[in-house]
Structure formats: C-alpha cells, structure tokens
N, C-alpha and C positions, 0 to 999 in steps of 0.2 A: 581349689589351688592345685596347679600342676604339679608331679613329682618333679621336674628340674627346678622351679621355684623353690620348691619346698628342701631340694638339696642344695642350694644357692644359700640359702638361709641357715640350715645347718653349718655350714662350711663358713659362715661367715660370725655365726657364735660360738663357735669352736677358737675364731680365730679371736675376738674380742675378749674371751674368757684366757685362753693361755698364752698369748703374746706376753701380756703386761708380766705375767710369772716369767717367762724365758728371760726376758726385759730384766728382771728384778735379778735372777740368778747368775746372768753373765756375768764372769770373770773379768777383774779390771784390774791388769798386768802390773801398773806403772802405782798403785795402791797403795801409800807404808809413806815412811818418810827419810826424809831427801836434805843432804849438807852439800855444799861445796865443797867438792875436792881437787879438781885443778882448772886452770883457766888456759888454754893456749890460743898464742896468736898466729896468723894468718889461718884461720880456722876452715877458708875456702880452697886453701892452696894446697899441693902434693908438701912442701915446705913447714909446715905449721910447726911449732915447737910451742912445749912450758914455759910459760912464767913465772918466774923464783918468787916464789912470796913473801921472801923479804925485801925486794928489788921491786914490786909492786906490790905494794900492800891496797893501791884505791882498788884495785882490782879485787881484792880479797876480801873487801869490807864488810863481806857479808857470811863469811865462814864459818859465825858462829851462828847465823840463822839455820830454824828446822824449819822445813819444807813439808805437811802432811798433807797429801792428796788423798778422800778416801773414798770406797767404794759408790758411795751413796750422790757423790757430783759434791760433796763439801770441800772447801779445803782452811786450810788453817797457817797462817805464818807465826810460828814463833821468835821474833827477834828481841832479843834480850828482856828487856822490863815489857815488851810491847807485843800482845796476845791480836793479831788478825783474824777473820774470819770472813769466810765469802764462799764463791762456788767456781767450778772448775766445769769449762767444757771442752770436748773433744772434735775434733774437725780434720779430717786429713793427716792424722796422726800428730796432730798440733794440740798442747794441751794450754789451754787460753786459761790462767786464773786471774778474779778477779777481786780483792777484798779490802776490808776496810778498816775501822777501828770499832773496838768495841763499846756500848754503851752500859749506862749502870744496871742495866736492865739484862745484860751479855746478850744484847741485839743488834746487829748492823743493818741500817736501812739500805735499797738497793742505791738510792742516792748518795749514801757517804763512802760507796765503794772507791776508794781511792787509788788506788792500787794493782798493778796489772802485769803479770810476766807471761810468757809463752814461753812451754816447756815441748822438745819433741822426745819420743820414748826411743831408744836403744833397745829390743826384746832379745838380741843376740847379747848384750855385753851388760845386759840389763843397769843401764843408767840414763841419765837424764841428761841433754844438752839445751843449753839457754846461749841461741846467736847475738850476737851484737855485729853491727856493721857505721863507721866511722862517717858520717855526711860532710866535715871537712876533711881534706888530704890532707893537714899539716895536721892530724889531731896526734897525740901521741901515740896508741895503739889504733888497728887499721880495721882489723876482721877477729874479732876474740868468741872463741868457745868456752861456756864456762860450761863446766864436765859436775855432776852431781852422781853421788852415788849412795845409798838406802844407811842410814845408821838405827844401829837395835835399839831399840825403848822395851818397855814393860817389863816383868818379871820373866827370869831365866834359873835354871836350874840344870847342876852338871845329870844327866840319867845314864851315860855309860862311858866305857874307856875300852881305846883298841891299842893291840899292841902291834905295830909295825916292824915285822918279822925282817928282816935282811933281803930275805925271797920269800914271793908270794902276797896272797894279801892280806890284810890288814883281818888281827884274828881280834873278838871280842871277847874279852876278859869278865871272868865269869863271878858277880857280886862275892859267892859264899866264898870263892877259894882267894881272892883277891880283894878281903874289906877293906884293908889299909888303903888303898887306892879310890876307894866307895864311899871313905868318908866324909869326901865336900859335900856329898849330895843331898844333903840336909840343908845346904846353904840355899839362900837364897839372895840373889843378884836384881834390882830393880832398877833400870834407867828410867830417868823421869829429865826427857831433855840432857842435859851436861850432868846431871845429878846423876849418883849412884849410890844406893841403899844396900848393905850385905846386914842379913838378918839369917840367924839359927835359933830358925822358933822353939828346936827342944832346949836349948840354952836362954831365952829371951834374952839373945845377947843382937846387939845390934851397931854398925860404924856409917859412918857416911866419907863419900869421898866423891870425887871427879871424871868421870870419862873424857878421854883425849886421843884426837884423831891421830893415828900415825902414818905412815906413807903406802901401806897397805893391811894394816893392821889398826885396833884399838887398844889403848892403854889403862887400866883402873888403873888409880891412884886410891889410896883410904891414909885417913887421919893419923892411923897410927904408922905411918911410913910405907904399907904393905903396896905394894905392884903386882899387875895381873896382864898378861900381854894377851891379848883372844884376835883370831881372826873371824868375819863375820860373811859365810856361806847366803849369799843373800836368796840365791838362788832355792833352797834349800828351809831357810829359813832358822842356821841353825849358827851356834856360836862353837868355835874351839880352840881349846888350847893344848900346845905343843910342849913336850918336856922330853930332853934328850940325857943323855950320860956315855959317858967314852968310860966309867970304871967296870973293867971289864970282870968284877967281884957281883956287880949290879944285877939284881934279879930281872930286872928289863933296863932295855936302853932306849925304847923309842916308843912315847906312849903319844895318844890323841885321847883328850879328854873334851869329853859334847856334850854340849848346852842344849837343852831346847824350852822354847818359851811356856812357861804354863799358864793357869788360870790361877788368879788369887780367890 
C-alpha cells in the first residue's frame, strides 16, 4: 500500500472519528426558551410600529406560550394544559420546528407532528422573530413581526451585590462586612414555566407564587402579597435586581443585586 494511500486513509479516520464530537460540542445560540413579547406591523417596511395588546389581543394569543428549543435539535411547546414535543431544524438561519401532541407513553410519532412554526435568530439583539405575511389585502393586519425574547426557568440564587458608586464602577460588596445585604442568598427562586417556588432550605420554609412579563422587566408575585421586580441579562445568563434610596442617612444608595442560575 502506498504512503499517500496510506495518508488518505489516516486523514479520513481522523475525520470520521472527531467530526461527530465537534458536531456534538457546537454551540447553539438561539437554545433556552422563548415568550412572545411584542408583535409589530408592517414588519417589512421602514414604517413598522407595536401593536397594543390590548387593541389586539388575536394577535397576542399566544403570550402565555413557552417556546424551548434545545441544544440537542428537540424542542418543546408549552401552551397552557398542552405539553408539545417535536424537533427543530436549522437552514439559512431559519429555525423550522415541528411538533405534536403527546402520547400516554410521552411519545410523539413523526406522523402526528402537527404543528409547524419558523423562527429566524437575531445574535446581535439576541431574540427571535416569527414573519407572518397577509395573502388577502383586505385582511386586517398586512406584514406582522412577532418579536420573542428568552424568559428564566430553573432554579436561581442571589451570589453577590455591587454598589453603584456616583463615579466609577460598579464596586463588589464584600459578604463578611456587608451580611445584612447577603442574607437572601440562602433563598432559593425556581421558575417552572409561569410558576414560581422561593424555598429557604435552612428554614424549610417555602411560598409559591407567579412570574409576570413586564415591559422590559419580570415581576414575582408570592401568595403572601410579597413583589420582586428582576431584570433578565439573557445575554449573560444572569438575573437582577435594582434597589435605590435618595435618604441621604443611607449606608448605600444604589445596590445591584445577581442572580445566577444553579444546579439543584
């Protein structure tokens, strides 16, 4: 066997052995899961503007669905009572899914796939857009964007706080000299879909309550009346909350309190 065969051959199980692993380790951007968050019309034109969602709500009907695309080509619809499952491919930055309903068996055959959206990915603004485009001219809406962006699930945990100095940047407050401000961090926060669990396992104290989309923000709600306003760094992957004070007596006035997701 000649040395060039014999390097042809190497070169070609080199490639049959570590493709499938690169294949497997690639990063897939658009990954996590996905709400509607606005819908605008004329979505092709310099023109395009919001749609009030109270002023169309058909347009909105689907707000409280979760969107999960996940690394592996699965994806998942959760719309209310009704658990989808199916798979997602990628083409020209086109994300095609396809799914169905579940069986008692939690199987969907590729025949009862019912179900079909195409999603394109945004990497710069990191969000999701779903076109629609009107085939009668007298329909009511003509060209609508529906705009999706990542909502947090799983368990979250506060691990630090920075103080937001007047000038300069943002300094990290340090556990031992600053416990009173350290002591959420025991808590723990679990979105599960619209659900939210706050449990302090050295207290086996536990509440449940609601997450709620707000206009650039999310809102806890909990049973006992308590509210939690966080903003969600998707980018990042991290959660925080903002607390300010004008009393100028106040040992700080401007803290960032972060979140970041852990493992149960």
């Amino acid at each position: 066997m000649s040395k060039k065969l014999l390097s042809c051959l190497a070169i070609f199980f080199i490639l049959v052995v570590f493709l499938p692993v690169l294949a497997e380790g690639e990063s897939v951007p658009f990954a996590g899961h996905w709400v509607l968050d606005k819908v605008y019309e004329n979505a092709f034109s310099a023109n395009k503007y919001v749609l009030d969602p109270e002023n169309a709500e058909s347009v909105y009907g689907e707000s409280e669905n979760i969107y999960r695309l996940f690394p592996n080509g699965d994806a998942e619809w959760l719309m209310g009572d009704e658990n989808l499952k199916g798979k997602w491919e990628l083409s020209d930055n086109n994300i095609t899914t396809r799914v169905g309903w579940v069986d008692e068996n939690g199987e969907v055959s590729e025949a009862e796939m019912a179900l079909e959206l195409d999603f394109v990915y945004d990497s710069e603004q990191n969000i999701l857009h779903r076109y629609w485009k009107a085939i009668q001219t007298d329909s009511m809406y003509q060209e609508l964007d529906f705009v999706y962006r990542r909502i947090p699930q799983g368990a979250w945990q506060m691990t630090s706080v920075y103080s937001n100095e007047p000038e300069g940047e943002p300094v990290l407050l340090d556990p031992e000299s600053s416990q009173s401000l350290y002591a959420e961090s025991v808590n723990v926060y679990k979105f599960d879909n619209w659900a939210v669990t706050e449990t302090i396992p050295t207290e086996e104290y536990s509440q449940q309550g609601v997450l709620e989309k707000g206009e650039d923000n999310w809102l806890l709600k909990f049973d006992d009346g308590f509210e939690m306003e966080l903003f969600y760094d998707a980018g990042e992957n991290l959660l925080h909350r903002y607390w300010k004070s004008d009393d100028a007596e106040s040992a700080w006035h401007d803290l960032d309190f972060v979140y970041e997701p852990v493992t149960e």
